[in-house]
C-alpha positions in Angstrom: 127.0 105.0 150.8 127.2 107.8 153.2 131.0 107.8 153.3 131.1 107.4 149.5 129.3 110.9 148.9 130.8 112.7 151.9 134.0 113.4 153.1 133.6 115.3 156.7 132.6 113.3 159.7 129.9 115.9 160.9 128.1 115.4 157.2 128.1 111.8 157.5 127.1 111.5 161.0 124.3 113.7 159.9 122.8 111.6 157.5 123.9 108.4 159.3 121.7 109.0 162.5 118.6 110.9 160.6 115.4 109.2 160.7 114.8 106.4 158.1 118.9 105.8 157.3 119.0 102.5 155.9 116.0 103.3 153.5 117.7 106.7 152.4 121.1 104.9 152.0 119.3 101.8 149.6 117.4 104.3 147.6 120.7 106.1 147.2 122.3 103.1 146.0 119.7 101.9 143.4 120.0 105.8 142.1 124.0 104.9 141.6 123.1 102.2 139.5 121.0 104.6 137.5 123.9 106.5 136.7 123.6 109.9 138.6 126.2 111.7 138.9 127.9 112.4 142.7 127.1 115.7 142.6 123.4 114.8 142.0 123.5 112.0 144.6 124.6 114.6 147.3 121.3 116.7 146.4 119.4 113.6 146.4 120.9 112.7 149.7 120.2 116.1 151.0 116.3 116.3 149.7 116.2 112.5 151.5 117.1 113.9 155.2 114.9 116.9 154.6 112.2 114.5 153.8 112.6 112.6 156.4 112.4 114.3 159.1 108.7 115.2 158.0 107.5 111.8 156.6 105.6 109.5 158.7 106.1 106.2 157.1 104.5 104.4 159.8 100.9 105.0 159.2 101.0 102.8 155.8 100.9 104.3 152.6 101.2 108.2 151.6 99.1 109.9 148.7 100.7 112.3 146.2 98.8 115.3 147.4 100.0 114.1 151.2 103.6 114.3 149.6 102.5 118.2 147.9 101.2 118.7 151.3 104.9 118.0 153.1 106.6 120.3 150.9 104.4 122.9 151.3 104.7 123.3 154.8 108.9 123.2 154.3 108.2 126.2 151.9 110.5 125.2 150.0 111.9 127.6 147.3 110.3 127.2 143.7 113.9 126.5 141.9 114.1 123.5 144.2 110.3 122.2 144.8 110.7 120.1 141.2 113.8 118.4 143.1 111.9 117.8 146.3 108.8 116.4 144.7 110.4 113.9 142.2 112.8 112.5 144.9 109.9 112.3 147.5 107.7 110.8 145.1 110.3 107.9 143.1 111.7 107.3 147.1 108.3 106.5 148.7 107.9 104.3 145.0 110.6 102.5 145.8 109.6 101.5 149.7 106.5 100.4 147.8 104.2 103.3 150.3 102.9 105.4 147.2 99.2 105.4 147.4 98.0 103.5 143.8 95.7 106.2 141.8 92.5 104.2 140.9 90.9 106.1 138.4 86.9 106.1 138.5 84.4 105.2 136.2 84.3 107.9 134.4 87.7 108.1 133.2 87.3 105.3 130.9 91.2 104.2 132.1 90.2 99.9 132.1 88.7 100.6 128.2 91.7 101.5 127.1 93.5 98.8 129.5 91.7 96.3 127.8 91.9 97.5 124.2 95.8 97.9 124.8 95.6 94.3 125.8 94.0 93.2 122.7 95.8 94.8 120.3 99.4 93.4 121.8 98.2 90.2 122.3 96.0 89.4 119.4 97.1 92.0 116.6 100.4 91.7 117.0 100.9 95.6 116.5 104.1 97.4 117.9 104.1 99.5 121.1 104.9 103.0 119.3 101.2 102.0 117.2 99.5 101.0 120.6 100.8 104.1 122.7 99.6 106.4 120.1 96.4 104.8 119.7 95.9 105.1 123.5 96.8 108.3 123.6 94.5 109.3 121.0 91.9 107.8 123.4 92.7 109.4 126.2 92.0 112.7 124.2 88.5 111.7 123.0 87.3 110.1 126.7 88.7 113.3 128.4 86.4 115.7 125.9 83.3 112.9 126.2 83.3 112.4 130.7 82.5 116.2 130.5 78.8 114.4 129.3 79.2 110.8 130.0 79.7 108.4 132.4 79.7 105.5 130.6 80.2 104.4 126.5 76.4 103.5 126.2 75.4 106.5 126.3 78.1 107.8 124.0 76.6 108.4 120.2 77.9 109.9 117.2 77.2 113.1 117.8 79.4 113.1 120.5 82.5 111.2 118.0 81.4 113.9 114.9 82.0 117.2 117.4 85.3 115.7 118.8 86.5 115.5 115.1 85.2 118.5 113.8 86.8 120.4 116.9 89.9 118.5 115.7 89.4 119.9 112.1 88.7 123.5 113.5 92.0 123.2 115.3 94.3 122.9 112.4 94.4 119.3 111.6 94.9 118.2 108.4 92.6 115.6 106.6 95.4 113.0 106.6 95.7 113.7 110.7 92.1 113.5 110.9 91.8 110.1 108.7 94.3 108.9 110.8 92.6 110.2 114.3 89.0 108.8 113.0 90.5 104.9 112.3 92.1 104.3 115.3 88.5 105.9 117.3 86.6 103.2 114.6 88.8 100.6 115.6 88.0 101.0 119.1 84.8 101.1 119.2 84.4 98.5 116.1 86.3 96.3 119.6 84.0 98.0 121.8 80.9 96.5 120.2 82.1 93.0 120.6 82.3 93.4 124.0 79.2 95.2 124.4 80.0 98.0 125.9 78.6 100.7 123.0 75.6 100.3 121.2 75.9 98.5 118.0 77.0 100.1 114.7 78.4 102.9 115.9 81.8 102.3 114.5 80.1 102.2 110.8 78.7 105.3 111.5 81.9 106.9 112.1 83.1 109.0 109.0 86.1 110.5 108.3 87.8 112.8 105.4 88.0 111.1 102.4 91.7 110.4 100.8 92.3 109.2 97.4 94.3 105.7 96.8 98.5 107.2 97.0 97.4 111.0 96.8 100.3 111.7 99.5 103.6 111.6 98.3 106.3 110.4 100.9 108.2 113.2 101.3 112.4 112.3 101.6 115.9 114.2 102.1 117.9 113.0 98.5 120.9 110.9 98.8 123.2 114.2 98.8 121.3 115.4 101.9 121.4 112.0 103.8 125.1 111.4 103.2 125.7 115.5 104.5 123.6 114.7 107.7 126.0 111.3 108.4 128.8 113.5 107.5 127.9 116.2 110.3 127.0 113.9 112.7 130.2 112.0 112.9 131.9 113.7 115.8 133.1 112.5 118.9 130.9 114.2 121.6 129.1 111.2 123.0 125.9 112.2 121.6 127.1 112.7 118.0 129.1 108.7 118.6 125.7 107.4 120.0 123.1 109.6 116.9 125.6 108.5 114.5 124.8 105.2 114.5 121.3 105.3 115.1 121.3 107.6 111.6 123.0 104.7 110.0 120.3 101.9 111.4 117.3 104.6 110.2 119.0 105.4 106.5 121.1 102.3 105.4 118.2 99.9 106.5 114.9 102.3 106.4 114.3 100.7 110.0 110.9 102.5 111.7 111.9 104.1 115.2 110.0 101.4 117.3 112.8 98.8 115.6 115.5 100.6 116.5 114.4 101.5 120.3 113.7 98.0 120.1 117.1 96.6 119.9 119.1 94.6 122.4 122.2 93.9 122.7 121.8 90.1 121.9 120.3 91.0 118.5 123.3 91.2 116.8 125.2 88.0 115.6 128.6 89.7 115.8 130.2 86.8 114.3 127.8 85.8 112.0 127.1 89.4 111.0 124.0 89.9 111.2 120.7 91.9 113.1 117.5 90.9 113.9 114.5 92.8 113.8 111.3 92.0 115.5 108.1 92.0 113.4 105.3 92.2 115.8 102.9 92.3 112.8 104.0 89.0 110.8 105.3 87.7 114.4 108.7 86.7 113.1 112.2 87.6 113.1 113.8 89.2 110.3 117.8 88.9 109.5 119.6 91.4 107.7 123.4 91.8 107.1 125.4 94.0 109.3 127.4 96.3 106.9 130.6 97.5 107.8 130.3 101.1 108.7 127.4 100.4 110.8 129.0 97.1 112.4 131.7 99.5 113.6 129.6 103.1 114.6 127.8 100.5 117.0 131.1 99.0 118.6 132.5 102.7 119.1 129.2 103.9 120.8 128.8 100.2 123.0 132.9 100.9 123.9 133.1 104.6 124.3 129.8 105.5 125.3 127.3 103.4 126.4 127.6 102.2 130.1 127.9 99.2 131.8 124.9 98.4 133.6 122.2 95.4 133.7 119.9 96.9 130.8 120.0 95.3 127.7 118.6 97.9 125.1 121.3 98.7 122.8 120.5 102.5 123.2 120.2 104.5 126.6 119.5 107.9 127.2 122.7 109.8 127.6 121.7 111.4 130.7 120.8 110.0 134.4 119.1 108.0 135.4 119.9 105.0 132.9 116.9 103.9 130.7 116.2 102.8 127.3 116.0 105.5 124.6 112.3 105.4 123.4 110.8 105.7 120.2 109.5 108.8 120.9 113.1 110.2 121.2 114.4 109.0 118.5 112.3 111.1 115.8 113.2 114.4 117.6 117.2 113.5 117.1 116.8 113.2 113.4 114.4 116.5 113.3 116.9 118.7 115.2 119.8 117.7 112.5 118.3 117.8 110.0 116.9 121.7 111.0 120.7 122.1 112.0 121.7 121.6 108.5 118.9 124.1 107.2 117.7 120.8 105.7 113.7 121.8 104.8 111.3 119.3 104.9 107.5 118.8 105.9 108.0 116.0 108.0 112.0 115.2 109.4 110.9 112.8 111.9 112.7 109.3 111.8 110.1 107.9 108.7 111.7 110.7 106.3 114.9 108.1 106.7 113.4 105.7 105.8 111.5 106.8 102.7 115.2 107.8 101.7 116.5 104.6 101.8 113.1 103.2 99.6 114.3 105.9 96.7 117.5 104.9 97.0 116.7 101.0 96.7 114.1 102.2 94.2 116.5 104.4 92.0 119.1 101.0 92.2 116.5 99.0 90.5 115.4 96.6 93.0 111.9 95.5 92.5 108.7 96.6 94.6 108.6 93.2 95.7 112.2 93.5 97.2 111.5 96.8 98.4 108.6 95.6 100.6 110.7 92.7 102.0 113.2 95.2 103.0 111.1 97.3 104.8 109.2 95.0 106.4 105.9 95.7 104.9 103.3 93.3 105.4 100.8 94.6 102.4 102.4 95.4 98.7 100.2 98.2 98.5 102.5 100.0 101.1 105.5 99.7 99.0 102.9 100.8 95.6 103.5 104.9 96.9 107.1 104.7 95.7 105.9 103.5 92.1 105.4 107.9 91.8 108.2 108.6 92.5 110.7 106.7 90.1 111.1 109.9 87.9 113.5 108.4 85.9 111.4 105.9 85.5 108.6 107.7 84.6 110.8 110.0 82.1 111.8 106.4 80.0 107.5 106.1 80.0 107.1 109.2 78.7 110.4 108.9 76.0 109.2 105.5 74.8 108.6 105.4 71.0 104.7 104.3 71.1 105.3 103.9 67.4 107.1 100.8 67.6 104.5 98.4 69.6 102.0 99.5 66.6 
């Protein structure tokens, strides 16, 4: 690997006869499979050498604040200590001598374990739902250890200030409705293992909302065919956005479904996708239109790289990993902004309620809406009833006269 990155003998001598060469030259390797670029790899091999000259990896395994503590005596530079500490840090991973972080008691880290556990394997629900539930968590167990050391002494009190601090902060009563069922369903799970007192997930209020008060809020057809339209370029990121676009608007697939996708979900011959339903635990087919059939084969030939992974969609930068969820609302958001395109929420979901007018406004029924979109209650498909203006302008034309 040495004489891959390196052309003078001095410089690969160097690295060759430092301390710890056959670990610096496997953890070089792995980061070749990742997809760094040479250039990188040289900066990586460089940090290695420094590092090892000053690591001990004798003495078992090192702590992150013994690996803060290395870098501190080789004062190194702030523009480079970001470097030092993520190399140090993944390469002492990767030997497998990184000091585990066992949180304590009161950190409440094995509740949420556990109630991470139980929602995967017994509700079915998708990872995007169960990270954001957790991470809600870990924002009401940080604000209740200031007082607690364990969820038996926790009471509502404690749950009402957290929300009400929430409230005072600027959320809205849909954010708060939102924040205050995923704490009762906690704790509602919490109770059946007894680790709260009873009833305190009843006692748990939050703002009330009236039945389909929200309106989705969607780009029109004219905006979602402008954003495709400015997206189709040939810049590697525009070939690889494009056809995540066309997944989120032709099908009104949710983010997790598209991070979600492997390679061997598509039938190429049989043209078709499959999309995991964690909820109904089943796989649903759908027909792989043209346009979309061939934005994927020009991002899996042009730009996405051979490697092991088998997510359809990787991150465009080092080192190679699967595009998350999480990622995928912020492309949409930053297009849309880019086109001057004003909306209250341009995450990924705004696609999708564009493509439940559009199947709306074609006259398919609620029933076939639903089935589209995967939705598992018919109540979630009921919001787009308000919306059918021309719909609701035949209503409101309608002779009354005549059914006298």
């Amino acid at each position: 690997m040495f004489e891959v990155l390196f052309s003078r003998p001095t410089a690969i001598e160097r690295h060759r006869e430092g301390p710890h060469s056959i670990a610096r030259e496997c953890f070089l390797t792995k980061c070749v499979n990742q997809g760094y670029s040479r250039s990188m790899l040289q900066k990586f091999a460089w940090v290695l050498l420094s590092l090892a000259h000053r690591i001990d990896l004798t003495n078992g395994t090192l702590s992150k604040s013994q690996i803060d503590q290395i870098i501190d005596e080789m004062k190194i530079s702030p523009g480079s200590r970001q470097l030092f500490t993520h190399v140090a840090v993944e390469w002492i991973r990767d030997l497998g001598c990184l000091e585990a972080v066992h949180a304590d008691d009161g950190s409440f880290s094995h509740y949420i374990a556990a109630f991470a556990r139980h929602l995967t394997e017994e509700r079915g629900l998708s990872q995007v739902t169960i990270l954001t539930r957790c991470e809600r968590l870990n924002w009401l167990f940080a604000d209740l250890k200031k007082r607690h050391a364990s969820l038996q002494t926790v009471s509502i009190i404690d749950i009402d200030a957290f929300l009400d601090a929430k409230g005072k902060n600027g959320w809205s009563r849909w954010s708060l409705a939102s924040l205050a069922s995923d704490i009762r369903t906690f704790f509602r799970y919490a109770e059946g293992q007894n680790w709260c007192p009873l009833n305190l997930a009843a006692a748990i209020e939050s703002p009330h909302l009236y039945a389909q008060e929200k309106l989705p809020k969607a780009p029109n057809r004219e905006d979602v065919e402008h954003l495709l339209a400015k997206t189709r370029g040939d810049s590697p990121g525009d070939i690889r956005d494009y056809a995540i676009l066309l997944l989120l608007a032709y099908y009104g697939f949710r983010r997790g479904e598209v991070a979600r996708l492997h390679l061997e979900d598509f039938d190429w011959v049989g043209e078709k996708i499959m999309i995991s339903r964690p909820k109904q635990r089943r796989i649903q087919l759908y027909p792989l239109l043209p346009a979309v059939g061939e934005a994927i084969l020009r991002y899996l030939q042009e730009v996405r790289p051979h490697c092991s992974l088998r997510n359809l969609f990787l991150a465009l930068k080092a080192p190679l990993r699967p595009l998350s969820a999480t990622s995928i609302s912020p492309i949409v958001r930053n297009r849309l902004r880019a086109l001057g395109i004003d909306l209250p929420s341009q995450g990924a979901h705004c696609l999708r309620h564009a493509c439940a007018n559009q199947l709306l406004a074609a006259g398919f029924s609620l029933k076939q809406i639903g089935d589209h979109l995967g939705h598992q209650a018919a109540n979630s498909t009921m919001i787009y009833t308000k919306i059918d203006l021309a719909g609701l302008r035949q209503v409101a034309d309608l002779d009354m006269r005549r059914l006298l």
